[in-house]
C-alpha positions as semicolon CSV with decimal commas, in nm:
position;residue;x (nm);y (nm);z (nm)
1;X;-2,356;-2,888;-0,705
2;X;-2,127;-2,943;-0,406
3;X;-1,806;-2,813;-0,662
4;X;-1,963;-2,521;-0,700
5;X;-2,118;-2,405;-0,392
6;X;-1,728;-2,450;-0,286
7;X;-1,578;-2,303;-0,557
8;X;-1,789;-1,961;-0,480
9;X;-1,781;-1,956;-0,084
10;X;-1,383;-1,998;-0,150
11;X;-1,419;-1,718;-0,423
12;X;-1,599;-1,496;-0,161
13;X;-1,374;-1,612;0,116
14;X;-1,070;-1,521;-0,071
15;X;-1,266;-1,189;-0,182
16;X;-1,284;-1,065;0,196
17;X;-0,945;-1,160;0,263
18;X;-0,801;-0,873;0,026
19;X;-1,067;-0,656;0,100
20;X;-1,034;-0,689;0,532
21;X;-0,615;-0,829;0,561
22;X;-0,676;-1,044;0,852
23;X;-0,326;-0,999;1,069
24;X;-0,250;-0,685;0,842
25;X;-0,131;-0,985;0,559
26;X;-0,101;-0,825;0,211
27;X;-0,395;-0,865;-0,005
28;X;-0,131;-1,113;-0,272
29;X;-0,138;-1,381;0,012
30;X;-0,532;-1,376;0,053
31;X;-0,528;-1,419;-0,350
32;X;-0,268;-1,687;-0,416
33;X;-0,419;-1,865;-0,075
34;X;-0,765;-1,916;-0,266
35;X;-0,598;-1,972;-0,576
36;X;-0,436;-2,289;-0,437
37;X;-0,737;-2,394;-0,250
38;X;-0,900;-2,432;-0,565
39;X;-0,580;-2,607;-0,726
40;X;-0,566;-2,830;-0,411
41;X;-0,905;-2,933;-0,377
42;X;-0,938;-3,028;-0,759
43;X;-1,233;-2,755;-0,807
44;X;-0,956;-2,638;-1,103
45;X;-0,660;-2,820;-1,255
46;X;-0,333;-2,720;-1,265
47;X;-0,380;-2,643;-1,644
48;X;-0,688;-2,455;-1,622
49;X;-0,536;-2,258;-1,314
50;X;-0,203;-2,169;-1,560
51;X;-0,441;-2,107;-1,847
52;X;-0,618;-1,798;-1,639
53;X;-0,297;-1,712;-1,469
54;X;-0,167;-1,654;-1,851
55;X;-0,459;-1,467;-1,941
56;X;-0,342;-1,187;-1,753
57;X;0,000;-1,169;-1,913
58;X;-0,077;-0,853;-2,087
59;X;-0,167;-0,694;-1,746
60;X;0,133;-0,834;-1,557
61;X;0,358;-0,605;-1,852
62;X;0,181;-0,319;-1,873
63;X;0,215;-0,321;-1,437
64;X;0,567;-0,399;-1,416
65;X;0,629;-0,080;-1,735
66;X;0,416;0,174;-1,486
67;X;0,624;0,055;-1,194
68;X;0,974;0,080;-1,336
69;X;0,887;0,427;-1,481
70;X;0,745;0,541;-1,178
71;X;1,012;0,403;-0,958
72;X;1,290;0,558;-1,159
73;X;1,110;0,904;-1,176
74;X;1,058;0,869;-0,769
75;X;1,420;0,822;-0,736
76;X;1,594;1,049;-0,986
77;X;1,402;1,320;-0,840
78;X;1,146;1,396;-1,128
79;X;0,896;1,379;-0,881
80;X;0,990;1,651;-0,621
81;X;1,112;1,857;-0,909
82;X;0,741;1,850;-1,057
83;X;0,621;1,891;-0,658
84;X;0,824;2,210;-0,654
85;X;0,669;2,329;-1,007
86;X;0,336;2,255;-0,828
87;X;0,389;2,438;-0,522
88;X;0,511;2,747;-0,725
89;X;0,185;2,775;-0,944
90;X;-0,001;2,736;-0,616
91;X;0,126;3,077;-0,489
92;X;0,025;2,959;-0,138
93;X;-0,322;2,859;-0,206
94;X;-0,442;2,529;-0,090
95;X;-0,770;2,493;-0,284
96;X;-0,568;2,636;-0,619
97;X;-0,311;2,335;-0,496
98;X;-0,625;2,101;-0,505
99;X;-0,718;2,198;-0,802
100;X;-0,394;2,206;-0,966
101;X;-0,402;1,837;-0,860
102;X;-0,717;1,714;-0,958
103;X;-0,673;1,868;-1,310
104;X;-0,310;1,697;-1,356
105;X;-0,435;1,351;-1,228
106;X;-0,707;1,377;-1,466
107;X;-0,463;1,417;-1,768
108;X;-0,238;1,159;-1,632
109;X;-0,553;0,888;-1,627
110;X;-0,640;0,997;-1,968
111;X;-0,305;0,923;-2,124
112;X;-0,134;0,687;-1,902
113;X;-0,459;0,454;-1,740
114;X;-0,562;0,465;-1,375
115;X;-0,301;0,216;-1,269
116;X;-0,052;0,500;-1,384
117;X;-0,231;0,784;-1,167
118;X;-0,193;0,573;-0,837
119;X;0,179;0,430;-0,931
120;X;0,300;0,755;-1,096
121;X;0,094;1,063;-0,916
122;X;0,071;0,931;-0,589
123;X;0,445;0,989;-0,478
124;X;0,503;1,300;-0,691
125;X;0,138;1,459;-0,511
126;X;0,316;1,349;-0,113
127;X;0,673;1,523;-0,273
128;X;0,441;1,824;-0,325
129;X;0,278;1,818;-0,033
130;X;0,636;1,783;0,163
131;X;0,778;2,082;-0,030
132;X;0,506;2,292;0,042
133;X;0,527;2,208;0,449
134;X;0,124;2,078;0,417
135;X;0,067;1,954;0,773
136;X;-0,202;1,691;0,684
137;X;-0,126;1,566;0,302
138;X;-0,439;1,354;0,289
139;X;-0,662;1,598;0,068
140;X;-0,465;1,580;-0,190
141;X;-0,356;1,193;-0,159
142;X;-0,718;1,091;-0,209
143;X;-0,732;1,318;-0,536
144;X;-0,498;1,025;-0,703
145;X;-0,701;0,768;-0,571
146;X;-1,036;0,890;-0,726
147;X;-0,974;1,055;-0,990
148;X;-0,796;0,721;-1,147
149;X;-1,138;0,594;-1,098
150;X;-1,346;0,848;-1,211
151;X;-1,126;0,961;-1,549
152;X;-1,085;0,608;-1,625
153;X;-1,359;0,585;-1,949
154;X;-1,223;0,923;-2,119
155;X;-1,053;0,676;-2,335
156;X;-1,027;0,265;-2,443
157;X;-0,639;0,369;-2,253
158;X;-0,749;0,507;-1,964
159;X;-0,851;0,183;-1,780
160;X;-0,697;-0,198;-1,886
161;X;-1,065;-0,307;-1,753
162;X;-1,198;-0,138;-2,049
163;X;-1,029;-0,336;-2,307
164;X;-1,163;-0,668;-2,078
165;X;-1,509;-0,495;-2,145
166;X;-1,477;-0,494;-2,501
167;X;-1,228;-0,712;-2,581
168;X;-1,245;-1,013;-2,883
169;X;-1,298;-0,744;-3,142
170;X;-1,567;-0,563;-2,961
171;X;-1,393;-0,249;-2,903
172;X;-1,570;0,098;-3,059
173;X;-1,392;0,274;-3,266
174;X;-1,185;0,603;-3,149
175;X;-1,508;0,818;-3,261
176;X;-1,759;0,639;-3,089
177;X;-1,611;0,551;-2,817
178;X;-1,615;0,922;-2,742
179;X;-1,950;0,995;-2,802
180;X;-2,093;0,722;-2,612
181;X;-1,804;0,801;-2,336
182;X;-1,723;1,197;-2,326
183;X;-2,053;1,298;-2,149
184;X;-2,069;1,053;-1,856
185;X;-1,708;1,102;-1,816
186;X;-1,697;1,481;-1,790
187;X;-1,984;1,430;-1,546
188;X;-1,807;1,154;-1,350
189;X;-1,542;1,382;-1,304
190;X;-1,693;1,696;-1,242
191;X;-1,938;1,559;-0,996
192;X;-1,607;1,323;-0,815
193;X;-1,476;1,719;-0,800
194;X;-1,789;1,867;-0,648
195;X;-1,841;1,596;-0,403
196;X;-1,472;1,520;-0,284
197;X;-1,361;1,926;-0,314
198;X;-1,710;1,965;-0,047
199;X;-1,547;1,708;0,179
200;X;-1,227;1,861;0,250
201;X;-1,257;2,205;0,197
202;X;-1,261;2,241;0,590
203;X;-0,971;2,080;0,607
204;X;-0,809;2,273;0,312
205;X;-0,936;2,600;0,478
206;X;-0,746;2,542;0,734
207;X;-0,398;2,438;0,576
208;X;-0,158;2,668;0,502
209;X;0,126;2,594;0,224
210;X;0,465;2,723;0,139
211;X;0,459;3,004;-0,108
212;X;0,814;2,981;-0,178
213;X;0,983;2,673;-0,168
214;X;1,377;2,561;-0,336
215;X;1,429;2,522;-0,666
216;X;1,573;2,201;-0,765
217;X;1,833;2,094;-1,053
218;X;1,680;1,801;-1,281
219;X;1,931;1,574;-1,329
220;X;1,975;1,436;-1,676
221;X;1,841;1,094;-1,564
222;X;1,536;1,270;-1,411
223;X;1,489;1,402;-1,756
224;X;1,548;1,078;-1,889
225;X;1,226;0,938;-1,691
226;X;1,050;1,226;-1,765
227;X;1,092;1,140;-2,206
228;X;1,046;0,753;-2,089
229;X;0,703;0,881;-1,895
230;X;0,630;1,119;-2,206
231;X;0,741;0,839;-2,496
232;X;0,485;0,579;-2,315
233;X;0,210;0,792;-2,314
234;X;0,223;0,826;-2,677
235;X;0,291;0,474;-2,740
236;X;0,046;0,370;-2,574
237;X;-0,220;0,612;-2,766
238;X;-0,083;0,487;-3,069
239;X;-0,128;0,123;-2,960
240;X;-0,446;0,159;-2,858
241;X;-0,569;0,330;-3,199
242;X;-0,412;0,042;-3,386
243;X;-0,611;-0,196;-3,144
244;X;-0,284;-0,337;-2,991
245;X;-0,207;-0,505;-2,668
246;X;-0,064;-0,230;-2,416
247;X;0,108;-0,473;-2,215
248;X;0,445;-0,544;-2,392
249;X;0,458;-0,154;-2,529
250;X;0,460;-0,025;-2,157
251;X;0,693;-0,318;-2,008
252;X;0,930;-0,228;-2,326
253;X;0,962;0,147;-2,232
254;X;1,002;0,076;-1,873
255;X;1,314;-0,145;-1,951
256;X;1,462;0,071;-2,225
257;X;1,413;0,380;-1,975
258;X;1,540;0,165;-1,719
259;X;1,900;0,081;-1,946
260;X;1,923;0,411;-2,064
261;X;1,968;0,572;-1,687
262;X;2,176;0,265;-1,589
263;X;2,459;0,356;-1,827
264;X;2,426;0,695;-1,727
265;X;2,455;0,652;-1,363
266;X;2,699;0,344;-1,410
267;X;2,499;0,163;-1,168
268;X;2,344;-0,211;-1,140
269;X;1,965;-0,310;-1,175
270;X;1,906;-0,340;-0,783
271;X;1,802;-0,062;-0,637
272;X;1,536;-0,023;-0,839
273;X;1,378;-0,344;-0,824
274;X;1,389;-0,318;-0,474
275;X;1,186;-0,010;-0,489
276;X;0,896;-0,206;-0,721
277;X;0,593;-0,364;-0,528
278;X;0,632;-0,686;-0,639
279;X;0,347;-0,799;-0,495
280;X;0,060;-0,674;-0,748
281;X;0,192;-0,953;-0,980
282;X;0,027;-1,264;-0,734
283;X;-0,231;-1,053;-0,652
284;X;-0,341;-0,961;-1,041
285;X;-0,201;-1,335;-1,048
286;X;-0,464;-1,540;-0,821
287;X;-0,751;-1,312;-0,902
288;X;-0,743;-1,430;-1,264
289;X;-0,727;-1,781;-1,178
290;X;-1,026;-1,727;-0,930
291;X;-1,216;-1,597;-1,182
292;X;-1,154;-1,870;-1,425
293;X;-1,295;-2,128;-1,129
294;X;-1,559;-1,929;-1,133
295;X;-1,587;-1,909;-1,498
296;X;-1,627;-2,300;-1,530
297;X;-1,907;-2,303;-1,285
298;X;-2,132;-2,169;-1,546
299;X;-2,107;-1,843;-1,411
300;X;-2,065;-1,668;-1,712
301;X;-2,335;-1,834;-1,955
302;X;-2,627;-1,720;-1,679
303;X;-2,490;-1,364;-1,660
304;X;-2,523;-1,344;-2,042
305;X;-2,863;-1,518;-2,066
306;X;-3,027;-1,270;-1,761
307;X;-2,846;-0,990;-1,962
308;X;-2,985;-1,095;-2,298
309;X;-3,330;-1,184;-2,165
310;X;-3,399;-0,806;-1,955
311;X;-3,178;-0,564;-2,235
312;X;-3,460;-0,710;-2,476
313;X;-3,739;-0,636;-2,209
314;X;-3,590;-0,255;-2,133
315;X;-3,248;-0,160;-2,245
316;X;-3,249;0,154;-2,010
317;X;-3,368;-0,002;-1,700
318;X;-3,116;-0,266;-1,763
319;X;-2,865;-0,054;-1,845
320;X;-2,886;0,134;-1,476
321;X;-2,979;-0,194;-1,299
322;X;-2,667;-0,358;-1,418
323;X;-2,407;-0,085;-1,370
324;X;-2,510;-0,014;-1,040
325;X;-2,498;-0,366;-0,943
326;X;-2,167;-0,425;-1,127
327;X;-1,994;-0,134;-0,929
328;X;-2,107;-0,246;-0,590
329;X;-2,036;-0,607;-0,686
330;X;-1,648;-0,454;-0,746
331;X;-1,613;-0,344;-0,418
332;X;-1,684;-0,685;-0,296
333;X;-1,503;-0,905;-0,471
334;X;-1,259;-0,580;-0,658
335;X;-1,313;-0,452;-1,001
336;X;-1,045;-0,697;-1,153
337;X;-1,232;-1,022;-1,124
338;X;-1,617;-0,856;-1,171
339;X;-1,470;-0,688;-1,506
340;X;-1,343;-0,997;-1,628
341;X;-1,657;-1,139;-1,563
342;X;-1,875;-0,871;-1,664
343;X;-1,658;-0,890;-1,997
344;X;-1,720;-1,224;-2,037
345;X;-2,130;-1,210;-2,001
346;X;-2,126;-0,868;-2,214
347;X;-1,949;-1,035;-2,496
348;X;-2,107;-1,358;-2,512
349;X;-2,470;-1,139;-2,496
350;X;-2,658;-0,990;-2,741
351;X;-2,721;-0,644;-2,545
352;X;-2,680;-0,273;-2,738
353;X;-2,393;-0,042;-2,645
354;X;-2,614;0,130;-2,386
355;X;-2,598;-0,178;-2,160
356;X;-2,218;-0,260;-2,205
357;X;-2,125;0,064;-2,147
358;X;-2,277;0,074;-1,855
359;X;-2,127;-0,197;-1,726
360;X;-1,799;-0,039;-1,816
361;X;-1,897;0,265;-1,588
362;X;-2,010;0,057;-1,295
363;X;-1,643;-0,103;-1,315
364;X;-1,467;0,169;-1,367
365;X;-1,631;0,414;-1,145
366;X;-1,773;0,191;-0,868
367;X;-1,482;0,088;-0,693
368;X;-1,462;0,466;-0,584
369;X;-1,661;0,307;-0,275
370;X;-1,356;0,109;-0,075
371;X;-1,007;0,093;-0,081
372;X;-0,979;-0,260;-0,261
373;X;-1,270;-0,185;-0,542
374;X;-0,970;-0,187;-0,803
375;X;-0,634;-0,255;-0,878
376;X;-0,597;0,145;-0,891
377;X;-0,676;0,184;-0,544
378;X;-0,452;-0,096;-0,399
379;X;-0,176;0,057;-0,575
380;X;-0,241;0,387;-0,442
381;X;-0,233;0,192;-0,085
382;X;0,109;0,080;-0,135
383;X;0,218;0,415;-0,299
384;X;0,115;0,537;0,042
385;X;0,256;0,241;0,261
386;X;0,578;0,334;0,124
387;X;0,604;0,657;0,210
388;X;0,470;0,519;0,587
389;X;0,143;0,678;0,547
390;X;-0,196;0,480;0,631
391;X;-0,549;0,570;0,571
392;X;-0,816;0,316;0,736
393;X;-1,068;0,118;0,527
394;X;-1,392;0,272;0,725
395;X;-1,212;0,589;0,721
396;X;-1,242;0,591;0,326
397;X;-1,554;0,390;0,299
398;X;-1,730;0,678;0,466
399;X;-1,574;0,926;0,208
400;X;-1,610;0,707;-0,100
401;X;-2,015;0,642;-0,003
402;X;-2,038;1,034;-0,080
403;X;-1,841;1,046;-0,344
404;X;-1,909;0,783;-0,558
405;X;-2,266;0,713;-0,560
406;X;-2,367;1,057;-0,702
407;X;-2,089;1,037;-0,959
408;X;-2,213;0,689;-1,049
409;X;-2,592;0,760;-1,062
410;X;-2,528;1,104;-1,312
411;X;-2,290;0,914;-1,499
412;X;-2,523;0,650;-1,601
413;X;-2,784;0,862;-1,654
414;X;-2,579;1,056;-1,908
415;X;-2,566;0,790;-2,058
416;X;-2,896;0,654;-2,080
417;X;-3,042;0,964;-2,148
């Protein structure tokens, strides 16, 4: 009993550590810190600790694909050629600029995932906001951050927590998936839209934006990571309809992309690894061991007995009960370790669709809340880190507590009803 009691206070020590960053330390040294503990104080082996490290393999590729595309669209200038495209359409309008926004980042979740909205739209949405002299960029940075959330159960692509969900050959087909899905998703978004447009429509009232701004020149590189971006998008819709790992697709675009603009530039592999955040990988890394520690305390046998035992009692009740729980629960401990969890109990129950996808939508859509609820939004931080732009945890807490709770409590009711 001792083991275990540890083994959970160091999960939920480890937890608070990447959500708070004690002495501004990244959240990857709060994971891999906990990680070891575990290793260290024999509550996991060294085997067992490689064996969930490995599990996230497929992850680990399909991050390091997104970052490489991203990194060589931010610095062939695709992205401030799209920001310039943006600003034009705008015509000087900073709620058509919004909207603009909202509408692309919605597309780019549905087709690329929500790890690809915060790596890929987050720098080309600041280039916009540069080129069309915004004073305070912020609206339309938060637009990446929740809309990766809230579009990310259009499709089995849009979120890699959704093939956790429904993974070991549980995962609807194409059809079903949308009509269980389409309804709680266009009401996820539209109601992320209401809520987040009501916010900052003061502060877009009182922004004013370039109407005409520079034309710029893509470069045959830039259109080089544009195909690349393009080409993975339908690769991965095509690997996803085939019910293959997206992984290895994504991490074999982002290095064929990445060879195909060396040559052209004649230029080495460094400066754009330098440009990758590296520091995802320990972070994804130590999370997945954590949550096998936690795994072998039994955790995931009494998650699928409760769920078994109450879907059988009242699927519905359960159904709301357990994705509102589920999406605070990811804002605690981040989305990444409940969803593997929650993956783990859903599969190993015998609950209907309702339930399951409910816990989808309470992973997927709950970490709207905080700033470390998914992998999303810490990506989105160091999007913005890099470009030397911070935006506080309470400062987005207090935003996300109006956004998200609406969007979550319609959402599941779509689908329960």
């Amino acid at each position: 009993m001792t083991s275990i009691s540890l083994t959970w206070g160091i999960a939920g020590m480890t937890a608070l550590g990447v959500i708070t960053r004690p002495f501004r330390w990244p959240e990857a040294i709060w994971a891999v810190c906990g990680a070891l503990l575990l290793v260290l104080l024999g509550l996991i082996g060294w085997q067992d600790a490689w064996l969930g490290a490995s599990r996230g393999l497929d992850v680990y590729l399909f991050l390091i694909g997104m970052m490489l595309l991203s990194e060589l669209a931010r610095r062939e200038g695709l992205f401030d050629w799209l920001a310039v495209i943006a600003t034009s359409h705008a015509k000087g309008s900073p709620k058509r600029l919004f909207i603009l926004i909202y509408i692309v980042g919605i597309v780019v979740t549905a087709f690329l995932s929500n790890d690809a909205t915060a790596v890929v739209l987050t720098p080309a949405v600041y280039a916009a906001a540069r080129a069309a002299k915004v004073k305070e960029p912020l609206p339309y940075l938060l637009i990446c951050a929740f809309i990766a959330n809230a579009a990310s159960f259009v499709l089995p692509i849009s979120n890699p927590a959704n093939l956790v969900i429904f993974g070991g050959g549980h995962m609807p087909p194409l059809g079903r998936w949308l009509a269980t899905f389409a309804l709680p998703s266009v009401v996820a978004i539209a109601v992320t839209f209401v809520m987040l447009y009501g916010t900052q429509r003061r502060a877009l009232g009182s922004e004013t934006i370039a109407r005409e701004v520079e034309a710029l020149h893509l470069s045959p590189t830039a259109r080089l990571a544009g195909v690349g971006l393009v080409a993975t998008a339908i690769i991965l819709i095509v690997a996803s309809g085939f019910g293959f790992d997206l992984g290895l697709p994504t991490f074999a675009a982002g290095i064929v992309t990445s060879l195909l603009i060396m040559i052209v530039n004649r230029e080495g592999p460094a400066q754009t690894l330098r440009g990758i955040s590296w520091g995802v990988l320990p972070l994804v890394a130590g999370l997945f061991i954590i949550v096998e520690a936690l795994d072998r305390t039994g955790l995931t046998r009494m998650l699928a007995a409760q769920l078994t035992y109450y879907a059988q009692i009242s699927p519905e009740w359960t159904a709301m009960s357990s994705g509102v729980i589920v999406a605070f629960v990811s804002n605690l401990v981040n989305n990444l370790p409940s969803g593997l969890v929650a993956g783990s109990a859903v599969q190993a129950a015998n609950v209907p669709d309702t339930v399951s996808g409910a816990i989808l939508i309470g992973v997927d859509l709950g970490p709207n809340l905080s700033v470390t609820g998914s992998l999303a939004t810490i990506l989105w931080l160091s999007a913005l880190r890099r470009e030397n732009y911070h935006i506080g945890a309470w400062q987005f807490l207090k935003l996300g507590t109006v956004v998200m709770i609406p969007a979550l409590l319609l959402s599941l009711l779509a689908l329960v009803l």
